[in-house]
LUMFIMAR-574892 format. One record per atom (N, C-alpha, C): x, y, z; residue in one letter. Coordinates in steps of 0.02 Angstrom, whole numbers, plus 50000, padded with zeros to 5 digits. Last residue first. Layout:
N
XYZA/...
***
This chain:
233
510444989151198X/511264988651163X/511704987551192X/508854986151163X/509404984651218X/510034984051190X/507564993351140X/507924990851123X/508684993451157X/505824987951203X/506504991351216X/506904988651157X/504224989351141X/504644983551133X/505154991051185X/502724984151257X/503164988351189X/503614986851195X/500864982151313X/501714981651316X/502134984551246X/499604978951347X/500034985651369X/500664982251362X/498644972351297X/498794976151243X/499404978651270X/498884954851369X/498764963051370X/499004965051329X/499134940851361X/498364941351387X/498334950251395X/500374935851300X/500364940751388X/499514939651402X/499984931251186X/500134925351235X/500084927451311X/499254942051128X/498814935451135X/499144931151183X/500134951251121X/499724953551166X/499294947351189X/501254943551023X/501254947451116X/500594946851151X/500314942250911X/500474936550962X/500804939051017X/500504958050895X/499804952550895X/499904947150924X/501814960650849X/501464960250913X/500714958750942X/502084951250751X/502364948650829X/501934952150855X/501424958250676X/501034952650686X/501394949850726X/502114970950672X/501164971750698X/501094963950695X/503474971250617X/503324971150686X/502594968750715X/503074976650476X/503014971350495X/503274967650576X/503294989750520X/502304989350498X/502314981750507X/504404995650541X/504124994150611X/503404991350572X/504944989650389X/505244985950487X/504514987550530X/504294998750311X/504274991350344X/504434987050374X/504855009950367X/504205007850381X/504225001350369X/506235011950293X/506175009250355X/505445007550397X/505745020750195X/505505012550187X/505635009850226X/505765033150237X/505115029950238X/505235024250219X/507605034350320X/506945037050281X/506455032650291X/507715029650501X/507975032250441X/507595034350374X/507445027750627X/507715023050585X/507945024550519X/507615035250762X/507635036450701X/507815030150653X/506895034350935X/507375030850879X/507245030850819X/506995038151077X/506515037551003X/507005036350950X/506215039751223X/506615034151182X/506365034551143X/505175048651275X/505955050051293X/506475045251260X/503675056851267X/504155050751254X/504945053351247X/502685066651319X/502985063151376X/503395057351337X/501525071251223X/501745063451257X/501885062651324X/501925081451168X/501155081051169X/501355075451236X/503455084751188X/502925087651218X/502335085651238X/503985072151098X/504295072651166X/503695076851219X/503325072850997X/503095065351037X/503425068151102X/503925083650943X/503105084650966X/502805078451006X/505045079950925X/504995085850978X/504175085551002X/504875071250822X/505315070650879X/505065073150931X/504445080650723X/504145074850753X/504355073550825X/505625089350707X/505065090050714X/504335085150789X/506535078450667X/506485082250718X/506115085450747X/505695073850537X/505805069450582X/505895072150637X/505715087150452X/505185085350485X/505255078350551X/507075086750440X/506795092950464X/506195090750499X/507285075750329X/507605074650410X/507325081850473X/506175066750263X/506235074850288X/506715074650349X/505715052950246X/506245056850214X/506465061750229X/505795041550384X/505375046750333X/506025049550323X/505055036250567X/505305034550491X/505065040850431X/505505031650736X/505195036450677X/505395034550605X/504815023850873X/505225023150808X/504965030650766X/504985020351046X/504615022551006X/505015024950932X/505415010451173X/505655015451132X/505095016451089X/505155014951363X/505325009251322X/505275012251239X/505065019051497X/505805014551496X/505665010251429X/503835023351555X/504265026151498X/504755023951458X/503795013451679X/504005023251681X/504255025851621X/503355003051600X/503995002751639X/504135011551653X/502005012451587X/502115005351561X/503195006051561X/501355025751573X/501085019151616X/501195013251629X/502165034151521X/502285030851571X/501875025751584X/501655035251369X/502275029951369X/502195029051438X/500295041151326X/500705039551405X/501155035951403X/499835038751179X/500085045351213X/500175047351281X/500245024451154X/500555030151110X/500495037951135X/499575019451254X/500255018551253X/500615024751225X/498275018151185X/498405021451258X/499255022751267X/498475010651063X/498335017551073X/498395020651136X/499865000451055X/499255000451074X/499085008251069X/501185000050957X/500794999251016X/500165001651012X/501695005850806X/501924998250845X/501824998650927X/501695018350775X/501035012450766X/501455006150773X/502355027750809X/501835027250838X/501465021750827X/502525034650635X/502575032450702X/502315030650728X/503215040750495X/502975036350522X/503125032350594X/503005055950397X/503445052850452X/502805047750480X/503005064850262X/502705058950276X/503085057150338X/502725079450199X/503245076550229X/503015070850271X/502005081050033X/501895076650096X/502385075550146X/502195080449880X/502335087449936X/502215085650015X/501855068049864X/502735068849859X/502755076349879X/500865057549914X/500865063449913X/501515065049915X/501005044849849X/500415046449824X/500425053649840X/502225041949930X/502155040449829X/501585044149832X/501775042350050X/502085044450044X/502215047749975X/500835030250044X/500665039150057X/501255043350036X/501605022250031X/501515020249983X/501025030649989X/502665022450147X/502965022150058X/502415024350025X/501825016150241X/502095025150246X/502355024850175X/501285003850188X/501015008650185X/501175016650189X/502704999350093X/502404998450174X/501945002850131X/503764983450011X/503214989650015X/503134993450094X/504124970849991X/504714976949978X/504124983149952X/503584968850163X/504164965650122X/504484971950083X/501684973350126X/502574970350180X/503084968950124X/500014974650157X/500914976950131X/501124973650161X/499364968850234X/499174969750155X/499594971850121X/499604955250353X/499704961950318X/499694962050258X/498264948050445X/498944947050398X/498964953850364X/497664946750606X/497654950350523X/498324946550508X/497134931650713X/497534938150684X/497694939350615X/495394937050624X/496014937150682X/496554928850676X/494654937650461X/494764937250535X/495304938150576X/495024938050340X/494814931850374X/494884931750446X/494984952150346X/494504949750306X/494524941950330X/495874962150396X/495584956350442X/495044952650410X/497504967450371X/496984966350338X/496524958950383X/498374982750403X/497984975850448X/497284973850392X/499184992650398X/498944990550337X/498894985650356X/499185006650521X/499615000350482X/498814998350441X/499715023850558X/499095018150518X/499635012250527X/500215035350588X/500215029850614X/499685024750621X/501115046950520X/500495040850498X/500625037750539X/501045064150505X/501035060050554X/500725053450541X/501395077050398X/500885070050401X/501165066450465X/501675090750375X/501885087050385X/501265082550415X/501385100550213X/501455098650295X/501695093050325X/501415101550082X/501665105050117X/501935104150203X/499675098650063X/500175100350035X/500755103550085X/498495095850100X/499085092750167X/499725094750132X/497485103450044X/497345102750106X/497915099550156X/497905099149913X/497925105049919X/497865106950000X/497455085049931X/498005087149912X/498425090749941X/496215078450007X/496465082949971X/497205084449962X/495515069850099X/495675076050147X/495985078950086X/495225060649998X/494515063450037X/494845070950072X/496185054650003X/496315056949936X/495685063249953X/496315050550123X/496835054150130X/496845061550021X/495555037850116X/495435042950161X/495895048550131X/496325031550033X/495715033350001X/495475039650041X/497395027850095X/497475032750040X/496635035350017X/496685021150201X/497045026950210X/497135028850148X/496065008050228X/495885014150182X/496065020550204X/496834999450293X/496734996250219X/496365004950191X/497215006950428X/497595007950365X/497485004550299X/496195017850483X/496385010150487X/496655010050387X/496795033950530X/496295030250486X/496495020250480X/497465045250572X/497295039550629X/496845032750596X/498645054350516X/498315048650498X/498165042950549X/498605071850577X/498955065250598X/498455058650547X/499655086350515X/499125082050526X/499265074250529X/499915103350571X/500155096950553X/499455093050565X/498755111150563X/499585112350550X/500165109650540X/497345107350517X/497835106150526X/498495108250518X/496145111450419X/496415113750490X/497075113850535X/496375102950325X/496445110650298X/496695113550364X/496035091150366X/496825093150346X/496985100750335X/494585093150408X/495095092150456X/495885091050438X/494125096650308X/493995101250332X/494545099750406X/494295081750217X/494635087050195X/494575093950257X/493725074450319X/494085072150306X/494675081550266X/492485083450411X/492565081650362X/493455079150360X/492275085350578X/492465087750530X/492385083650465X/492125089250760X/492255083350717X/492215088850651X/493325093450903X/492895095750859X/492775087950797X/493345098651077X/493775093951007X/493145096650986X/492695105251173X/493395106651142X/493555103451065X/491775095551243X/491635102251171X/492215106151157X/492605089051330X/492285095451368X/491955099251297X/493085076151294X/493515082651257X/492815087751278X/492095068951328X/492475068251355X/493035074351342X/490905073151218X/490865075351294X/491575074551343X/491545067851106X/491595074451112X/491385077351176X/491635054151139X/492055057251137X/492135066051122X/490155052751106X/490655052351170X/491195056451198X/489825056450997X/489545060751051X/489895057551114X/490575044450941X/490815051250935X/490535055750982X/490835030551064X/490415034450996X/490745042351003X/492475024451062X/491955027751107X/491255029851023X/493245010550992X/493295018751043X/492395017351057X/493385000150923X/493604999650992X/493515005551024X/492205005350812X/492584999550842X/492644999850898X/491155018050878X/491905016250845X/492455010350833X/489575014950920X/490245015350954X/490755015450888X/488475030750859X/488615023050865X/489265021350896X/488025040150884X/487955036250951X/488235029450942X/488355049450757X/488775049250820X/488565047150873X/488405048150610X/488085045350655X/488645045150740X/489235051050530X/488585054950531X/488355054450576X/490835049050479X/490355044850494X/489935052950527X/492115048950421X/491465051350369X/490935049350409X/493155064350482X/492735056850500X/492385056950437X/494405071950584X/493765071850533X/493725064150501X/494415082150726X/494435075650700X/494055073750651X/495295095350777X/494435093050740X/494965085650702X/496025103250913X/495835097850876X/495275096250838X/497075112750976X/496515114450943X/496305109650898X/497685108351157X/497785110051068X/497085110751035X/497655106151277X/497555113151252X/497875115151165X/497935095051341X/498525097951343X/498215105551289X/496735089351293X/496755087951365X/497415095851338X/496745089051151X/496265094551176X/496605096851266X/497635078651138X/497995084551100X/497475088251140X/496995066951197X/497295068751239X/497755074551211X/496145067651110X/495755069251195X/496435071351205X/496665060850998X/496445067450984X/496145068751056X/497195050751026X/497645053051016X/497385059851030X/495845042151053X/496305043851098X/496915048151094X/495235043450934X/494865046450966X/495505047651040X/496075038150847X/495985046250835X/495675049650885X/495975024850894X/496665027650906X/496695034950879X/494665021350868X/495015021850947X/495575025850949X/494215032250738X/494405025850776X/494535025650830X/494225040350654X/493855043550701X/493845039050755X/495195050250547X/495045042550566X/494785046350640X/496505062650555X/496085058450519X/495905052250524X/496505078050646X/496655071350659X/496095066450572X/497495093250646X/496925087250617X/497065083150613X/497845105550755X/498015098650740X/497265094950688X/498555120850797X/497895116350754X/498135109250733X/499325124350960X/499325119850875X/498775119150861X/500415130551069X/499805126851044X/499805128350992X/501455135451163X/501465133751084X/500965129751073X/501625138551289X/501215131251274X/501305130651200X/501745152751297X/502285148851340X/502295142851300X/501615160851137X/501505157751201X/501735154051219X/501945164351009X/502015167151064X/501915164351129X/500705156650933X/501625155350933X/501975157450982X/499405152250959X/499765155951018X/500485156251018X/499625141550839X/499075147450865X/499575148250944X/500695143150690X/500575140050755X/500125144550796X/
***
């Protein structure tokens, strides 16, 4: 950990996927003084990102703090690392960041497996008796795989307040009960999240991955990305 010693415990973080949701996850790890390279295959940095920013954007907005990278140059970096990659090509991405490069660590996925080939709204390319955190998971078995974060919107995932003061839950999934705590702790710091709920190892991913097409019709009937679920006992 870089400054282990220090008040802030700052981190090398690598982010993978250069998308809206790498580009927002990864501003707001620099904002709070982590050491971020986001690695990408893209070359071209005026073009926009889907829904984000172009990369020379986003690197003015991260003050030249953040960093971009190679797929593999941004797991190597990483002390932990996050999968921001749109999830029909995450293993492929993930085969790009190396082995040897995430051996060991802990993975953060919060991909889903949205397939939009006929358009809106996706249908999922997993489900049922698969997910995508399973299937990284299978592909890297030194991989402490935890799955989060990806049942809301990207702004959401690193201000829970903006949206009932917080008042709403966020899921984890995966085999490592070490790394789940982990996790835990780092949504509680980087974040600000205070409702989190363990569901239990990685095939509990397909609860929250098949959640993504209710909440596609949420956001279509509210008319906003900004909402999340509670759960009420």
């Amino acid at each position: 950990m870089r400054n282990a010693g220090g008040e802030r415990g700052l981190m090398n973080i690598g982010i993978l996927g250069s998308g809206v949701v790498g580009q927002t996850i990864g501003a707001k790890l620099v904002e709070r003084g982590h050491d971020v390279v986001l690695g990408t295959r893209s070359d071209k940095l005026d073009d926009k990102r889907g829904f984000g920013s172009s990369l020379r954007e986003w690197l003015q907005k991260t003050g030249g703090k953040g960093r971009l990278a190679t797929f593999a140059a941004a797991a190597a970096h990483g002390e932990v690392v996050i999968n921001a990659t749109a999830g029909m090509a995450s293993l492929a991405a993930l085969k790009l960041a190396g082995d040897g490069n995430l051996k060991g660590k802990i993975l953060i996925d919060v991909a889903n497996a949205l397939d939009f080939s006929k358009g809106m709204p996706p249908t999922l390319a997993v489900s049922n008796m698969d997910s995508l955190g399973e299937q990284i998971q299978s592909a890297l078995p030194q991989v402490k795989v935890v799955k989060t974060l990806n049942t809301m919107t990207a702004s959401l995932m690193v201000d829970p307040g903006q949206l009932a003061g917080g008042d709403h839950h966020v899921f984890v999934s995966g085999n490592d009960a070490a790394a789940k705590v982990r996790v835990v702790e780092l949504l509680k710091s980087w974040f600000g999240w205070r409702q989190v709920i363990d569901l239990g190892d990685i095939t509990t991913a397909r609860g929250t991955e098949m959640i993504l097409p209710l909440w596609v019709r949420l956001w279509g009937a509210l008319g906003t990305p900004m909402l999340n679920f509670k759960i009420v006992r």
